[in-house]
N, C-alpha and C positions, 0 to 999 in steps of 0.2 A: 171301257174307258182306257184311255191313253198316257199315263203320266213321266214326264219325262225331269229327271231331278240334276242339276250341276252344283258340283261342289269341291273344293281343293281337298276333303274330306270323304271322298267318296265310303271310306270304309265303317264311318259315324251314322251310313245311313244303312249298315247290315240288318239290323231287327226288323225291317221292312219284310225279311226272310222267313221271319218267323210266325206264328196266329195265323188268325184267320187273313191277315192280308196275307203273309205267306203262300196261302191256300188259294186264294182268288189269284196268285199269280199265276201258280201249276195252274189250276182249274181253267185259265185262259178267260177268267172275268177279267182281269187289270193286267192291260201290258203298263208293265212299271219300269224303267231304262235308272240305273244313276249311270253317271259321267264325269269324269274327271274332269274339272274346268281347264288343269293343265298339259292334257292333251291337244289343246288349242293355241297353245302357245308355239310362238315361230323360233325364240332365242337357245342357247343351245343351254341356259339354266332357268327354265320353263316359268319366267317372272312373271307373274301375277298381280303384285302391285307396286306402285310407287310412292312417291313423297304428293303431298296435295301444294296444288297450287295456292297460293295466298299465306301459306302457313298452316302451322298449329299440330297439335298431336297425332301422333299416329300415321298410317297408308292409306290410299284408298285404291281400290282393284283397279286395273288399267282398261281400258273401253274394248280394246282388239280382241281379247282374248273371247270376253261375252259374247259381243256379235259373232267372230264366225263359231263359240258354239252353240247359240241360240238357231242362229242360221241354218246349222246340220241338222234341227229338227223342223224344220219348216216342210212342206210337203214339195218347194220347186227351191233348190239352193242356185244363187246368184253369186253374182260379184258385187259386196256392196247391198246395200236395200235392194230388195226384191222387186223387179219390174212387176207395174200392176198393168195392164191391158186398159183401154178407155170402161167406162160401167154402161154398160148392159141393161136393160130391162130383165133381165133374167139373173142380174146379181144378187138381189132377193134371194133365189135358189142354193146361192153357192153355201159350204159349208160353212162355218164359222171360221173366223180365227181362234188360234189358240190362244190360251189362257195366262198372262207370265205373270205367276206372280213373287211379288220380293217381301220374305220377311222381313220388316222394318219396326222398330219401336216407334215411327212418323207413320203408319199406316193405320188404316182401318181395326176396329178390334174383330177377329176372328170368334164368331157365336155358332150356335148351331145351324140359326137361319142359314148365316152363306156356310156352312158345309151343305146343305141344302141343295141352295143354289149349286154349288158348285158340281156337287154331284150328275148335276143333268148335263155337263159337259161333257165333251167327247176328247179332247186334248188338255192335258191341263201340263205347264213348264214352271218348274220351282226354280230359281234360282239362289241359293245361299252364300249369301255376301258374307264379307269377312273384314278384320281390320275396323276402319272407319266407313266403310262402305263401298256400295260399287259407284263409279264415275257417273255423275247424273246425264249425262248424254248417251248411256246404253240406254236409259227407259225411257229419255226423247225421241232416240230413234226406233225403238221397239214401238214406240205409241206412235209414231208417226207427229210428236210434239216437237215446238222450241225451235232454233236458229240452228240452219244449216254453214255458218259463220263462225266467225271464232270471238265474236259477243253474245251479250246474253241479251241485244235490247229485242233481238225476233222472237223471244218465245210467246208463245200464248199458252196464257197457264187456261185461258178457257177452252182450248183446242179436244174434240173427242179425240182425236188420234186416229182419226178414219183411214190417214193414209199410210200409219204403219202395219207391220206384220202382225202383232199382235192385240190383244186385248191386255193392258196394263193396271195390276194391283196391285197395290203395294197393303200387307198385310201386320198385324200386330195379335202376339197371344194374348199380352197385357201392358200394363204398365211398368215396364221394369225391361233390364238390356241381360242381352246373352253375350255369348262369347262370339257367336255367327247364327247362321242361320239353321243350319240342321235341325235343330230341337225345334226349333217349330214346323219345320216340312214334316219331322215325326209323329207329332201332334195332328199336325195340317191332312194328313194325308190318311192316317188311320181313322179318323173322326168322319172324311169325305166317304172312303172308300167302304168303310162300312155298312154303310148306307146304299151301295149299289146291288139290286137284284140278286139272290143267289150267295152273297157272303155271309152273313148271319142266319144260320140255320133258319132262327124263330122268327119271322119278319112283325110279328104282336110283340117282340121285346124290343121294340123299336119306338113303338109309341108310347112307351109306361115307361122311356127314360125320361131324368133328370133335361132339362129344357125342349123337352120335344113339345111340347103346349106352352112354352111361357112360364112351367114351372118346376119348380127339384121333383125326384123323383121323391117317393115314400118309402117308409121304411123296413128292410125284407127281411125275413126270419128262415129258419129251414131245423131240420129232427138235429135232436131232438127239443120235446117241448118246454122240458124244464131244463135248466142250465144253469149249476152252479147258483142257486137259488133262485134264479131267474126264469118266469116265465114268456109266454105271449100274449098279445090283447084276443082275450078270448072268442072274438067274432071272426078270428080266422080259421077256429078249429068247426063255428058252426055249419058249414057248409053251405050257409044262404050267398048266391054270389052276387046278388042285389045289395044285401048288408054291408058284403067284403069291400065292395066296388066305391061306396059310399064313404068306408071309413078310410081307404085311400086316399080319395081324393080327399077328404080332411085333415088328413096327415100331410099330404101335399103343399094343402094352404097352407098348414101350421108352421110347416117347416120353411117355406118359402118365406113366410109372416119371419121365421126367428133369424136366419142365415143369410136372406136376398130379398131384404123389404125393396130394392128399387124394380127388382120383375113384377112386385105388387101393383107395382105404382105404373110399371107398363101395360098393365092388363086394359083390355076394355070390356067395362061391366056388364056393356047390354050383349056377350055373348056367353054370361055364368048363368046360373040356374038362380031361381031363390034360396035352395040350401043351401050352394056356393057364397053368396050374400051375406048368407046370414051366419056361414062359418064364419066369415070375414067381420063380420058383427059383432064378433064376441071376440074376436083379435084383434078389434080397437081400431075399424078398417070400415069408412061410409062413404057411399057416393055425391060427391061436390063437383058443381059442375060438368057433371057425365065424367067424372075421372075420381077411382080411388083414392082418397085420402084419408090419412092418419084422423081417428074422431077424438082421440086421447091419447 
């Protein structure tokens, strides 16, 4: 995989350097690029953003700078949007477009599923906006969306953006604002990357985490047994790995049941087991309507 990261910050995104992404860097599993966004700047005090039009607090990034460096990683750089050639019956074929996506607290929430998704990509472009944001016409013209105009009455907000260079996301870790973007491409990218072939030694500790099925992980112990007057739940020391496997996944429920009743509420029943059920049974959890609900 290919990930290529722009940031006025480049130096916020060093511990990329370190772990196991570190290692899949050497190793040549992830070519991972950051870039200075002010590298691409033409003025001789490498400006970045300006004042917003209509008013109000704060800068917002200026659109030149994005484009040509979104541009330098595209596979054919242009003058301007990238000439597309007429389509082909054999477009189908071609690679994909790459991936841009923008940390935003207006985006999409960021789960494991789309690290997932994401992971089967072969390009992926973060861009880390700063200030008040980047200029909404880098991600019209990225998508290939909106008015080539200097109104706003051409946009279609239905538009795929078939005819831009990229594939456009606009991303969120949660409910809540950063400073920029960085901290969540840190997030964004160790979460993806993980997940690709060959980076994680144990690829079975992959499926006994925390949201890899829809639910928290359970809960881990390690020597010794006793601690500080504390022990373990004794069915881990019996060696039955039927037993072990069973009171996991109950610990699973439990704990999903006390910290994330809404993953409960996303499950679909007719893929649990009857003892799954009926853990859920005794956590005040019946099926209504083919969907999980609270019985009590």
């Amino acid at each position: 995989m290919r990930i290529d990261v722009f940031s006025i910050f480049p130096e916020y995104l060093a511990p990329l350097e370190l772990s196991l992404i570190g290692k899949a860097r050497q190793d040549g599993i992830l070519d991972l690029q950051v870039h200075n966004l002010r590298d691409f700047t033409t003025d001789r005090h490498r400006t970045v953003d300006d004042s917003p039009y209509g008013g109000g607090a704060g800068m917002v990034m200026k659109p030149e700078p994005w484009a040509l460096a979104l541009e330098s990683v595209l596979p054919a750089v242009g003058q301007g949007t990238p000439r597309r050639p007429a389509r082909t019956p054999s477009d189908s074929l071609a690679p994909a477009k790459p991936i841009l996506i923008v940390p935003s607290p207006a985006g999409e929430v960021f789960d494991q599923a789309l690290a997932y998704e994401l992971a089967e990509e072969k390009h992926l472009v973060f861009a880390c906006g700063r200030y008040e944001g980047i200029d909404e016409r880098v991600l019209e013209w990225a998508a290939g969306t909106g008015s080539t105009g200097t109104g706003s009455d051409g946009i279609d907000p239905t538009s795929t953006g078939s005819d831009g260079p990229f594939r456009v996301r606009a991303v969120s870790l949660g409910d809540y604002v950063l400073n920029g973007g960085e901290v969540a491409v840190l997030a964004m990218v160790e979460a993806i990357g993980r997940l690709l072939p060959g980076v994680v030694g144990n690829p079975e500790s992959l499926v006994e985490e925390s949201h890899a099925d829809g639910l928290l992980e359970y809960p881990v112990y390690t020597k010794p047994s006793s601690w500080r007057g504390r022990g373990i739940p004794d069915v881990l020391l019996s060696g039955n790995h039927a037993k072990i496997a069973g009171f996991r996944r109950e610990e699973q429920l439990r704990r999903t049941v006390e910290r994330r009743p809404d993953l409960i509420d996303a499950l679909d029943p007719t893929i649990l087991t009857k003892a799954e059920l009926a853990t859920l049974g005794g956590l005040g959890y019946a099926v209504v309507g083919g969907r999980l609900r609270r019985a009590y």
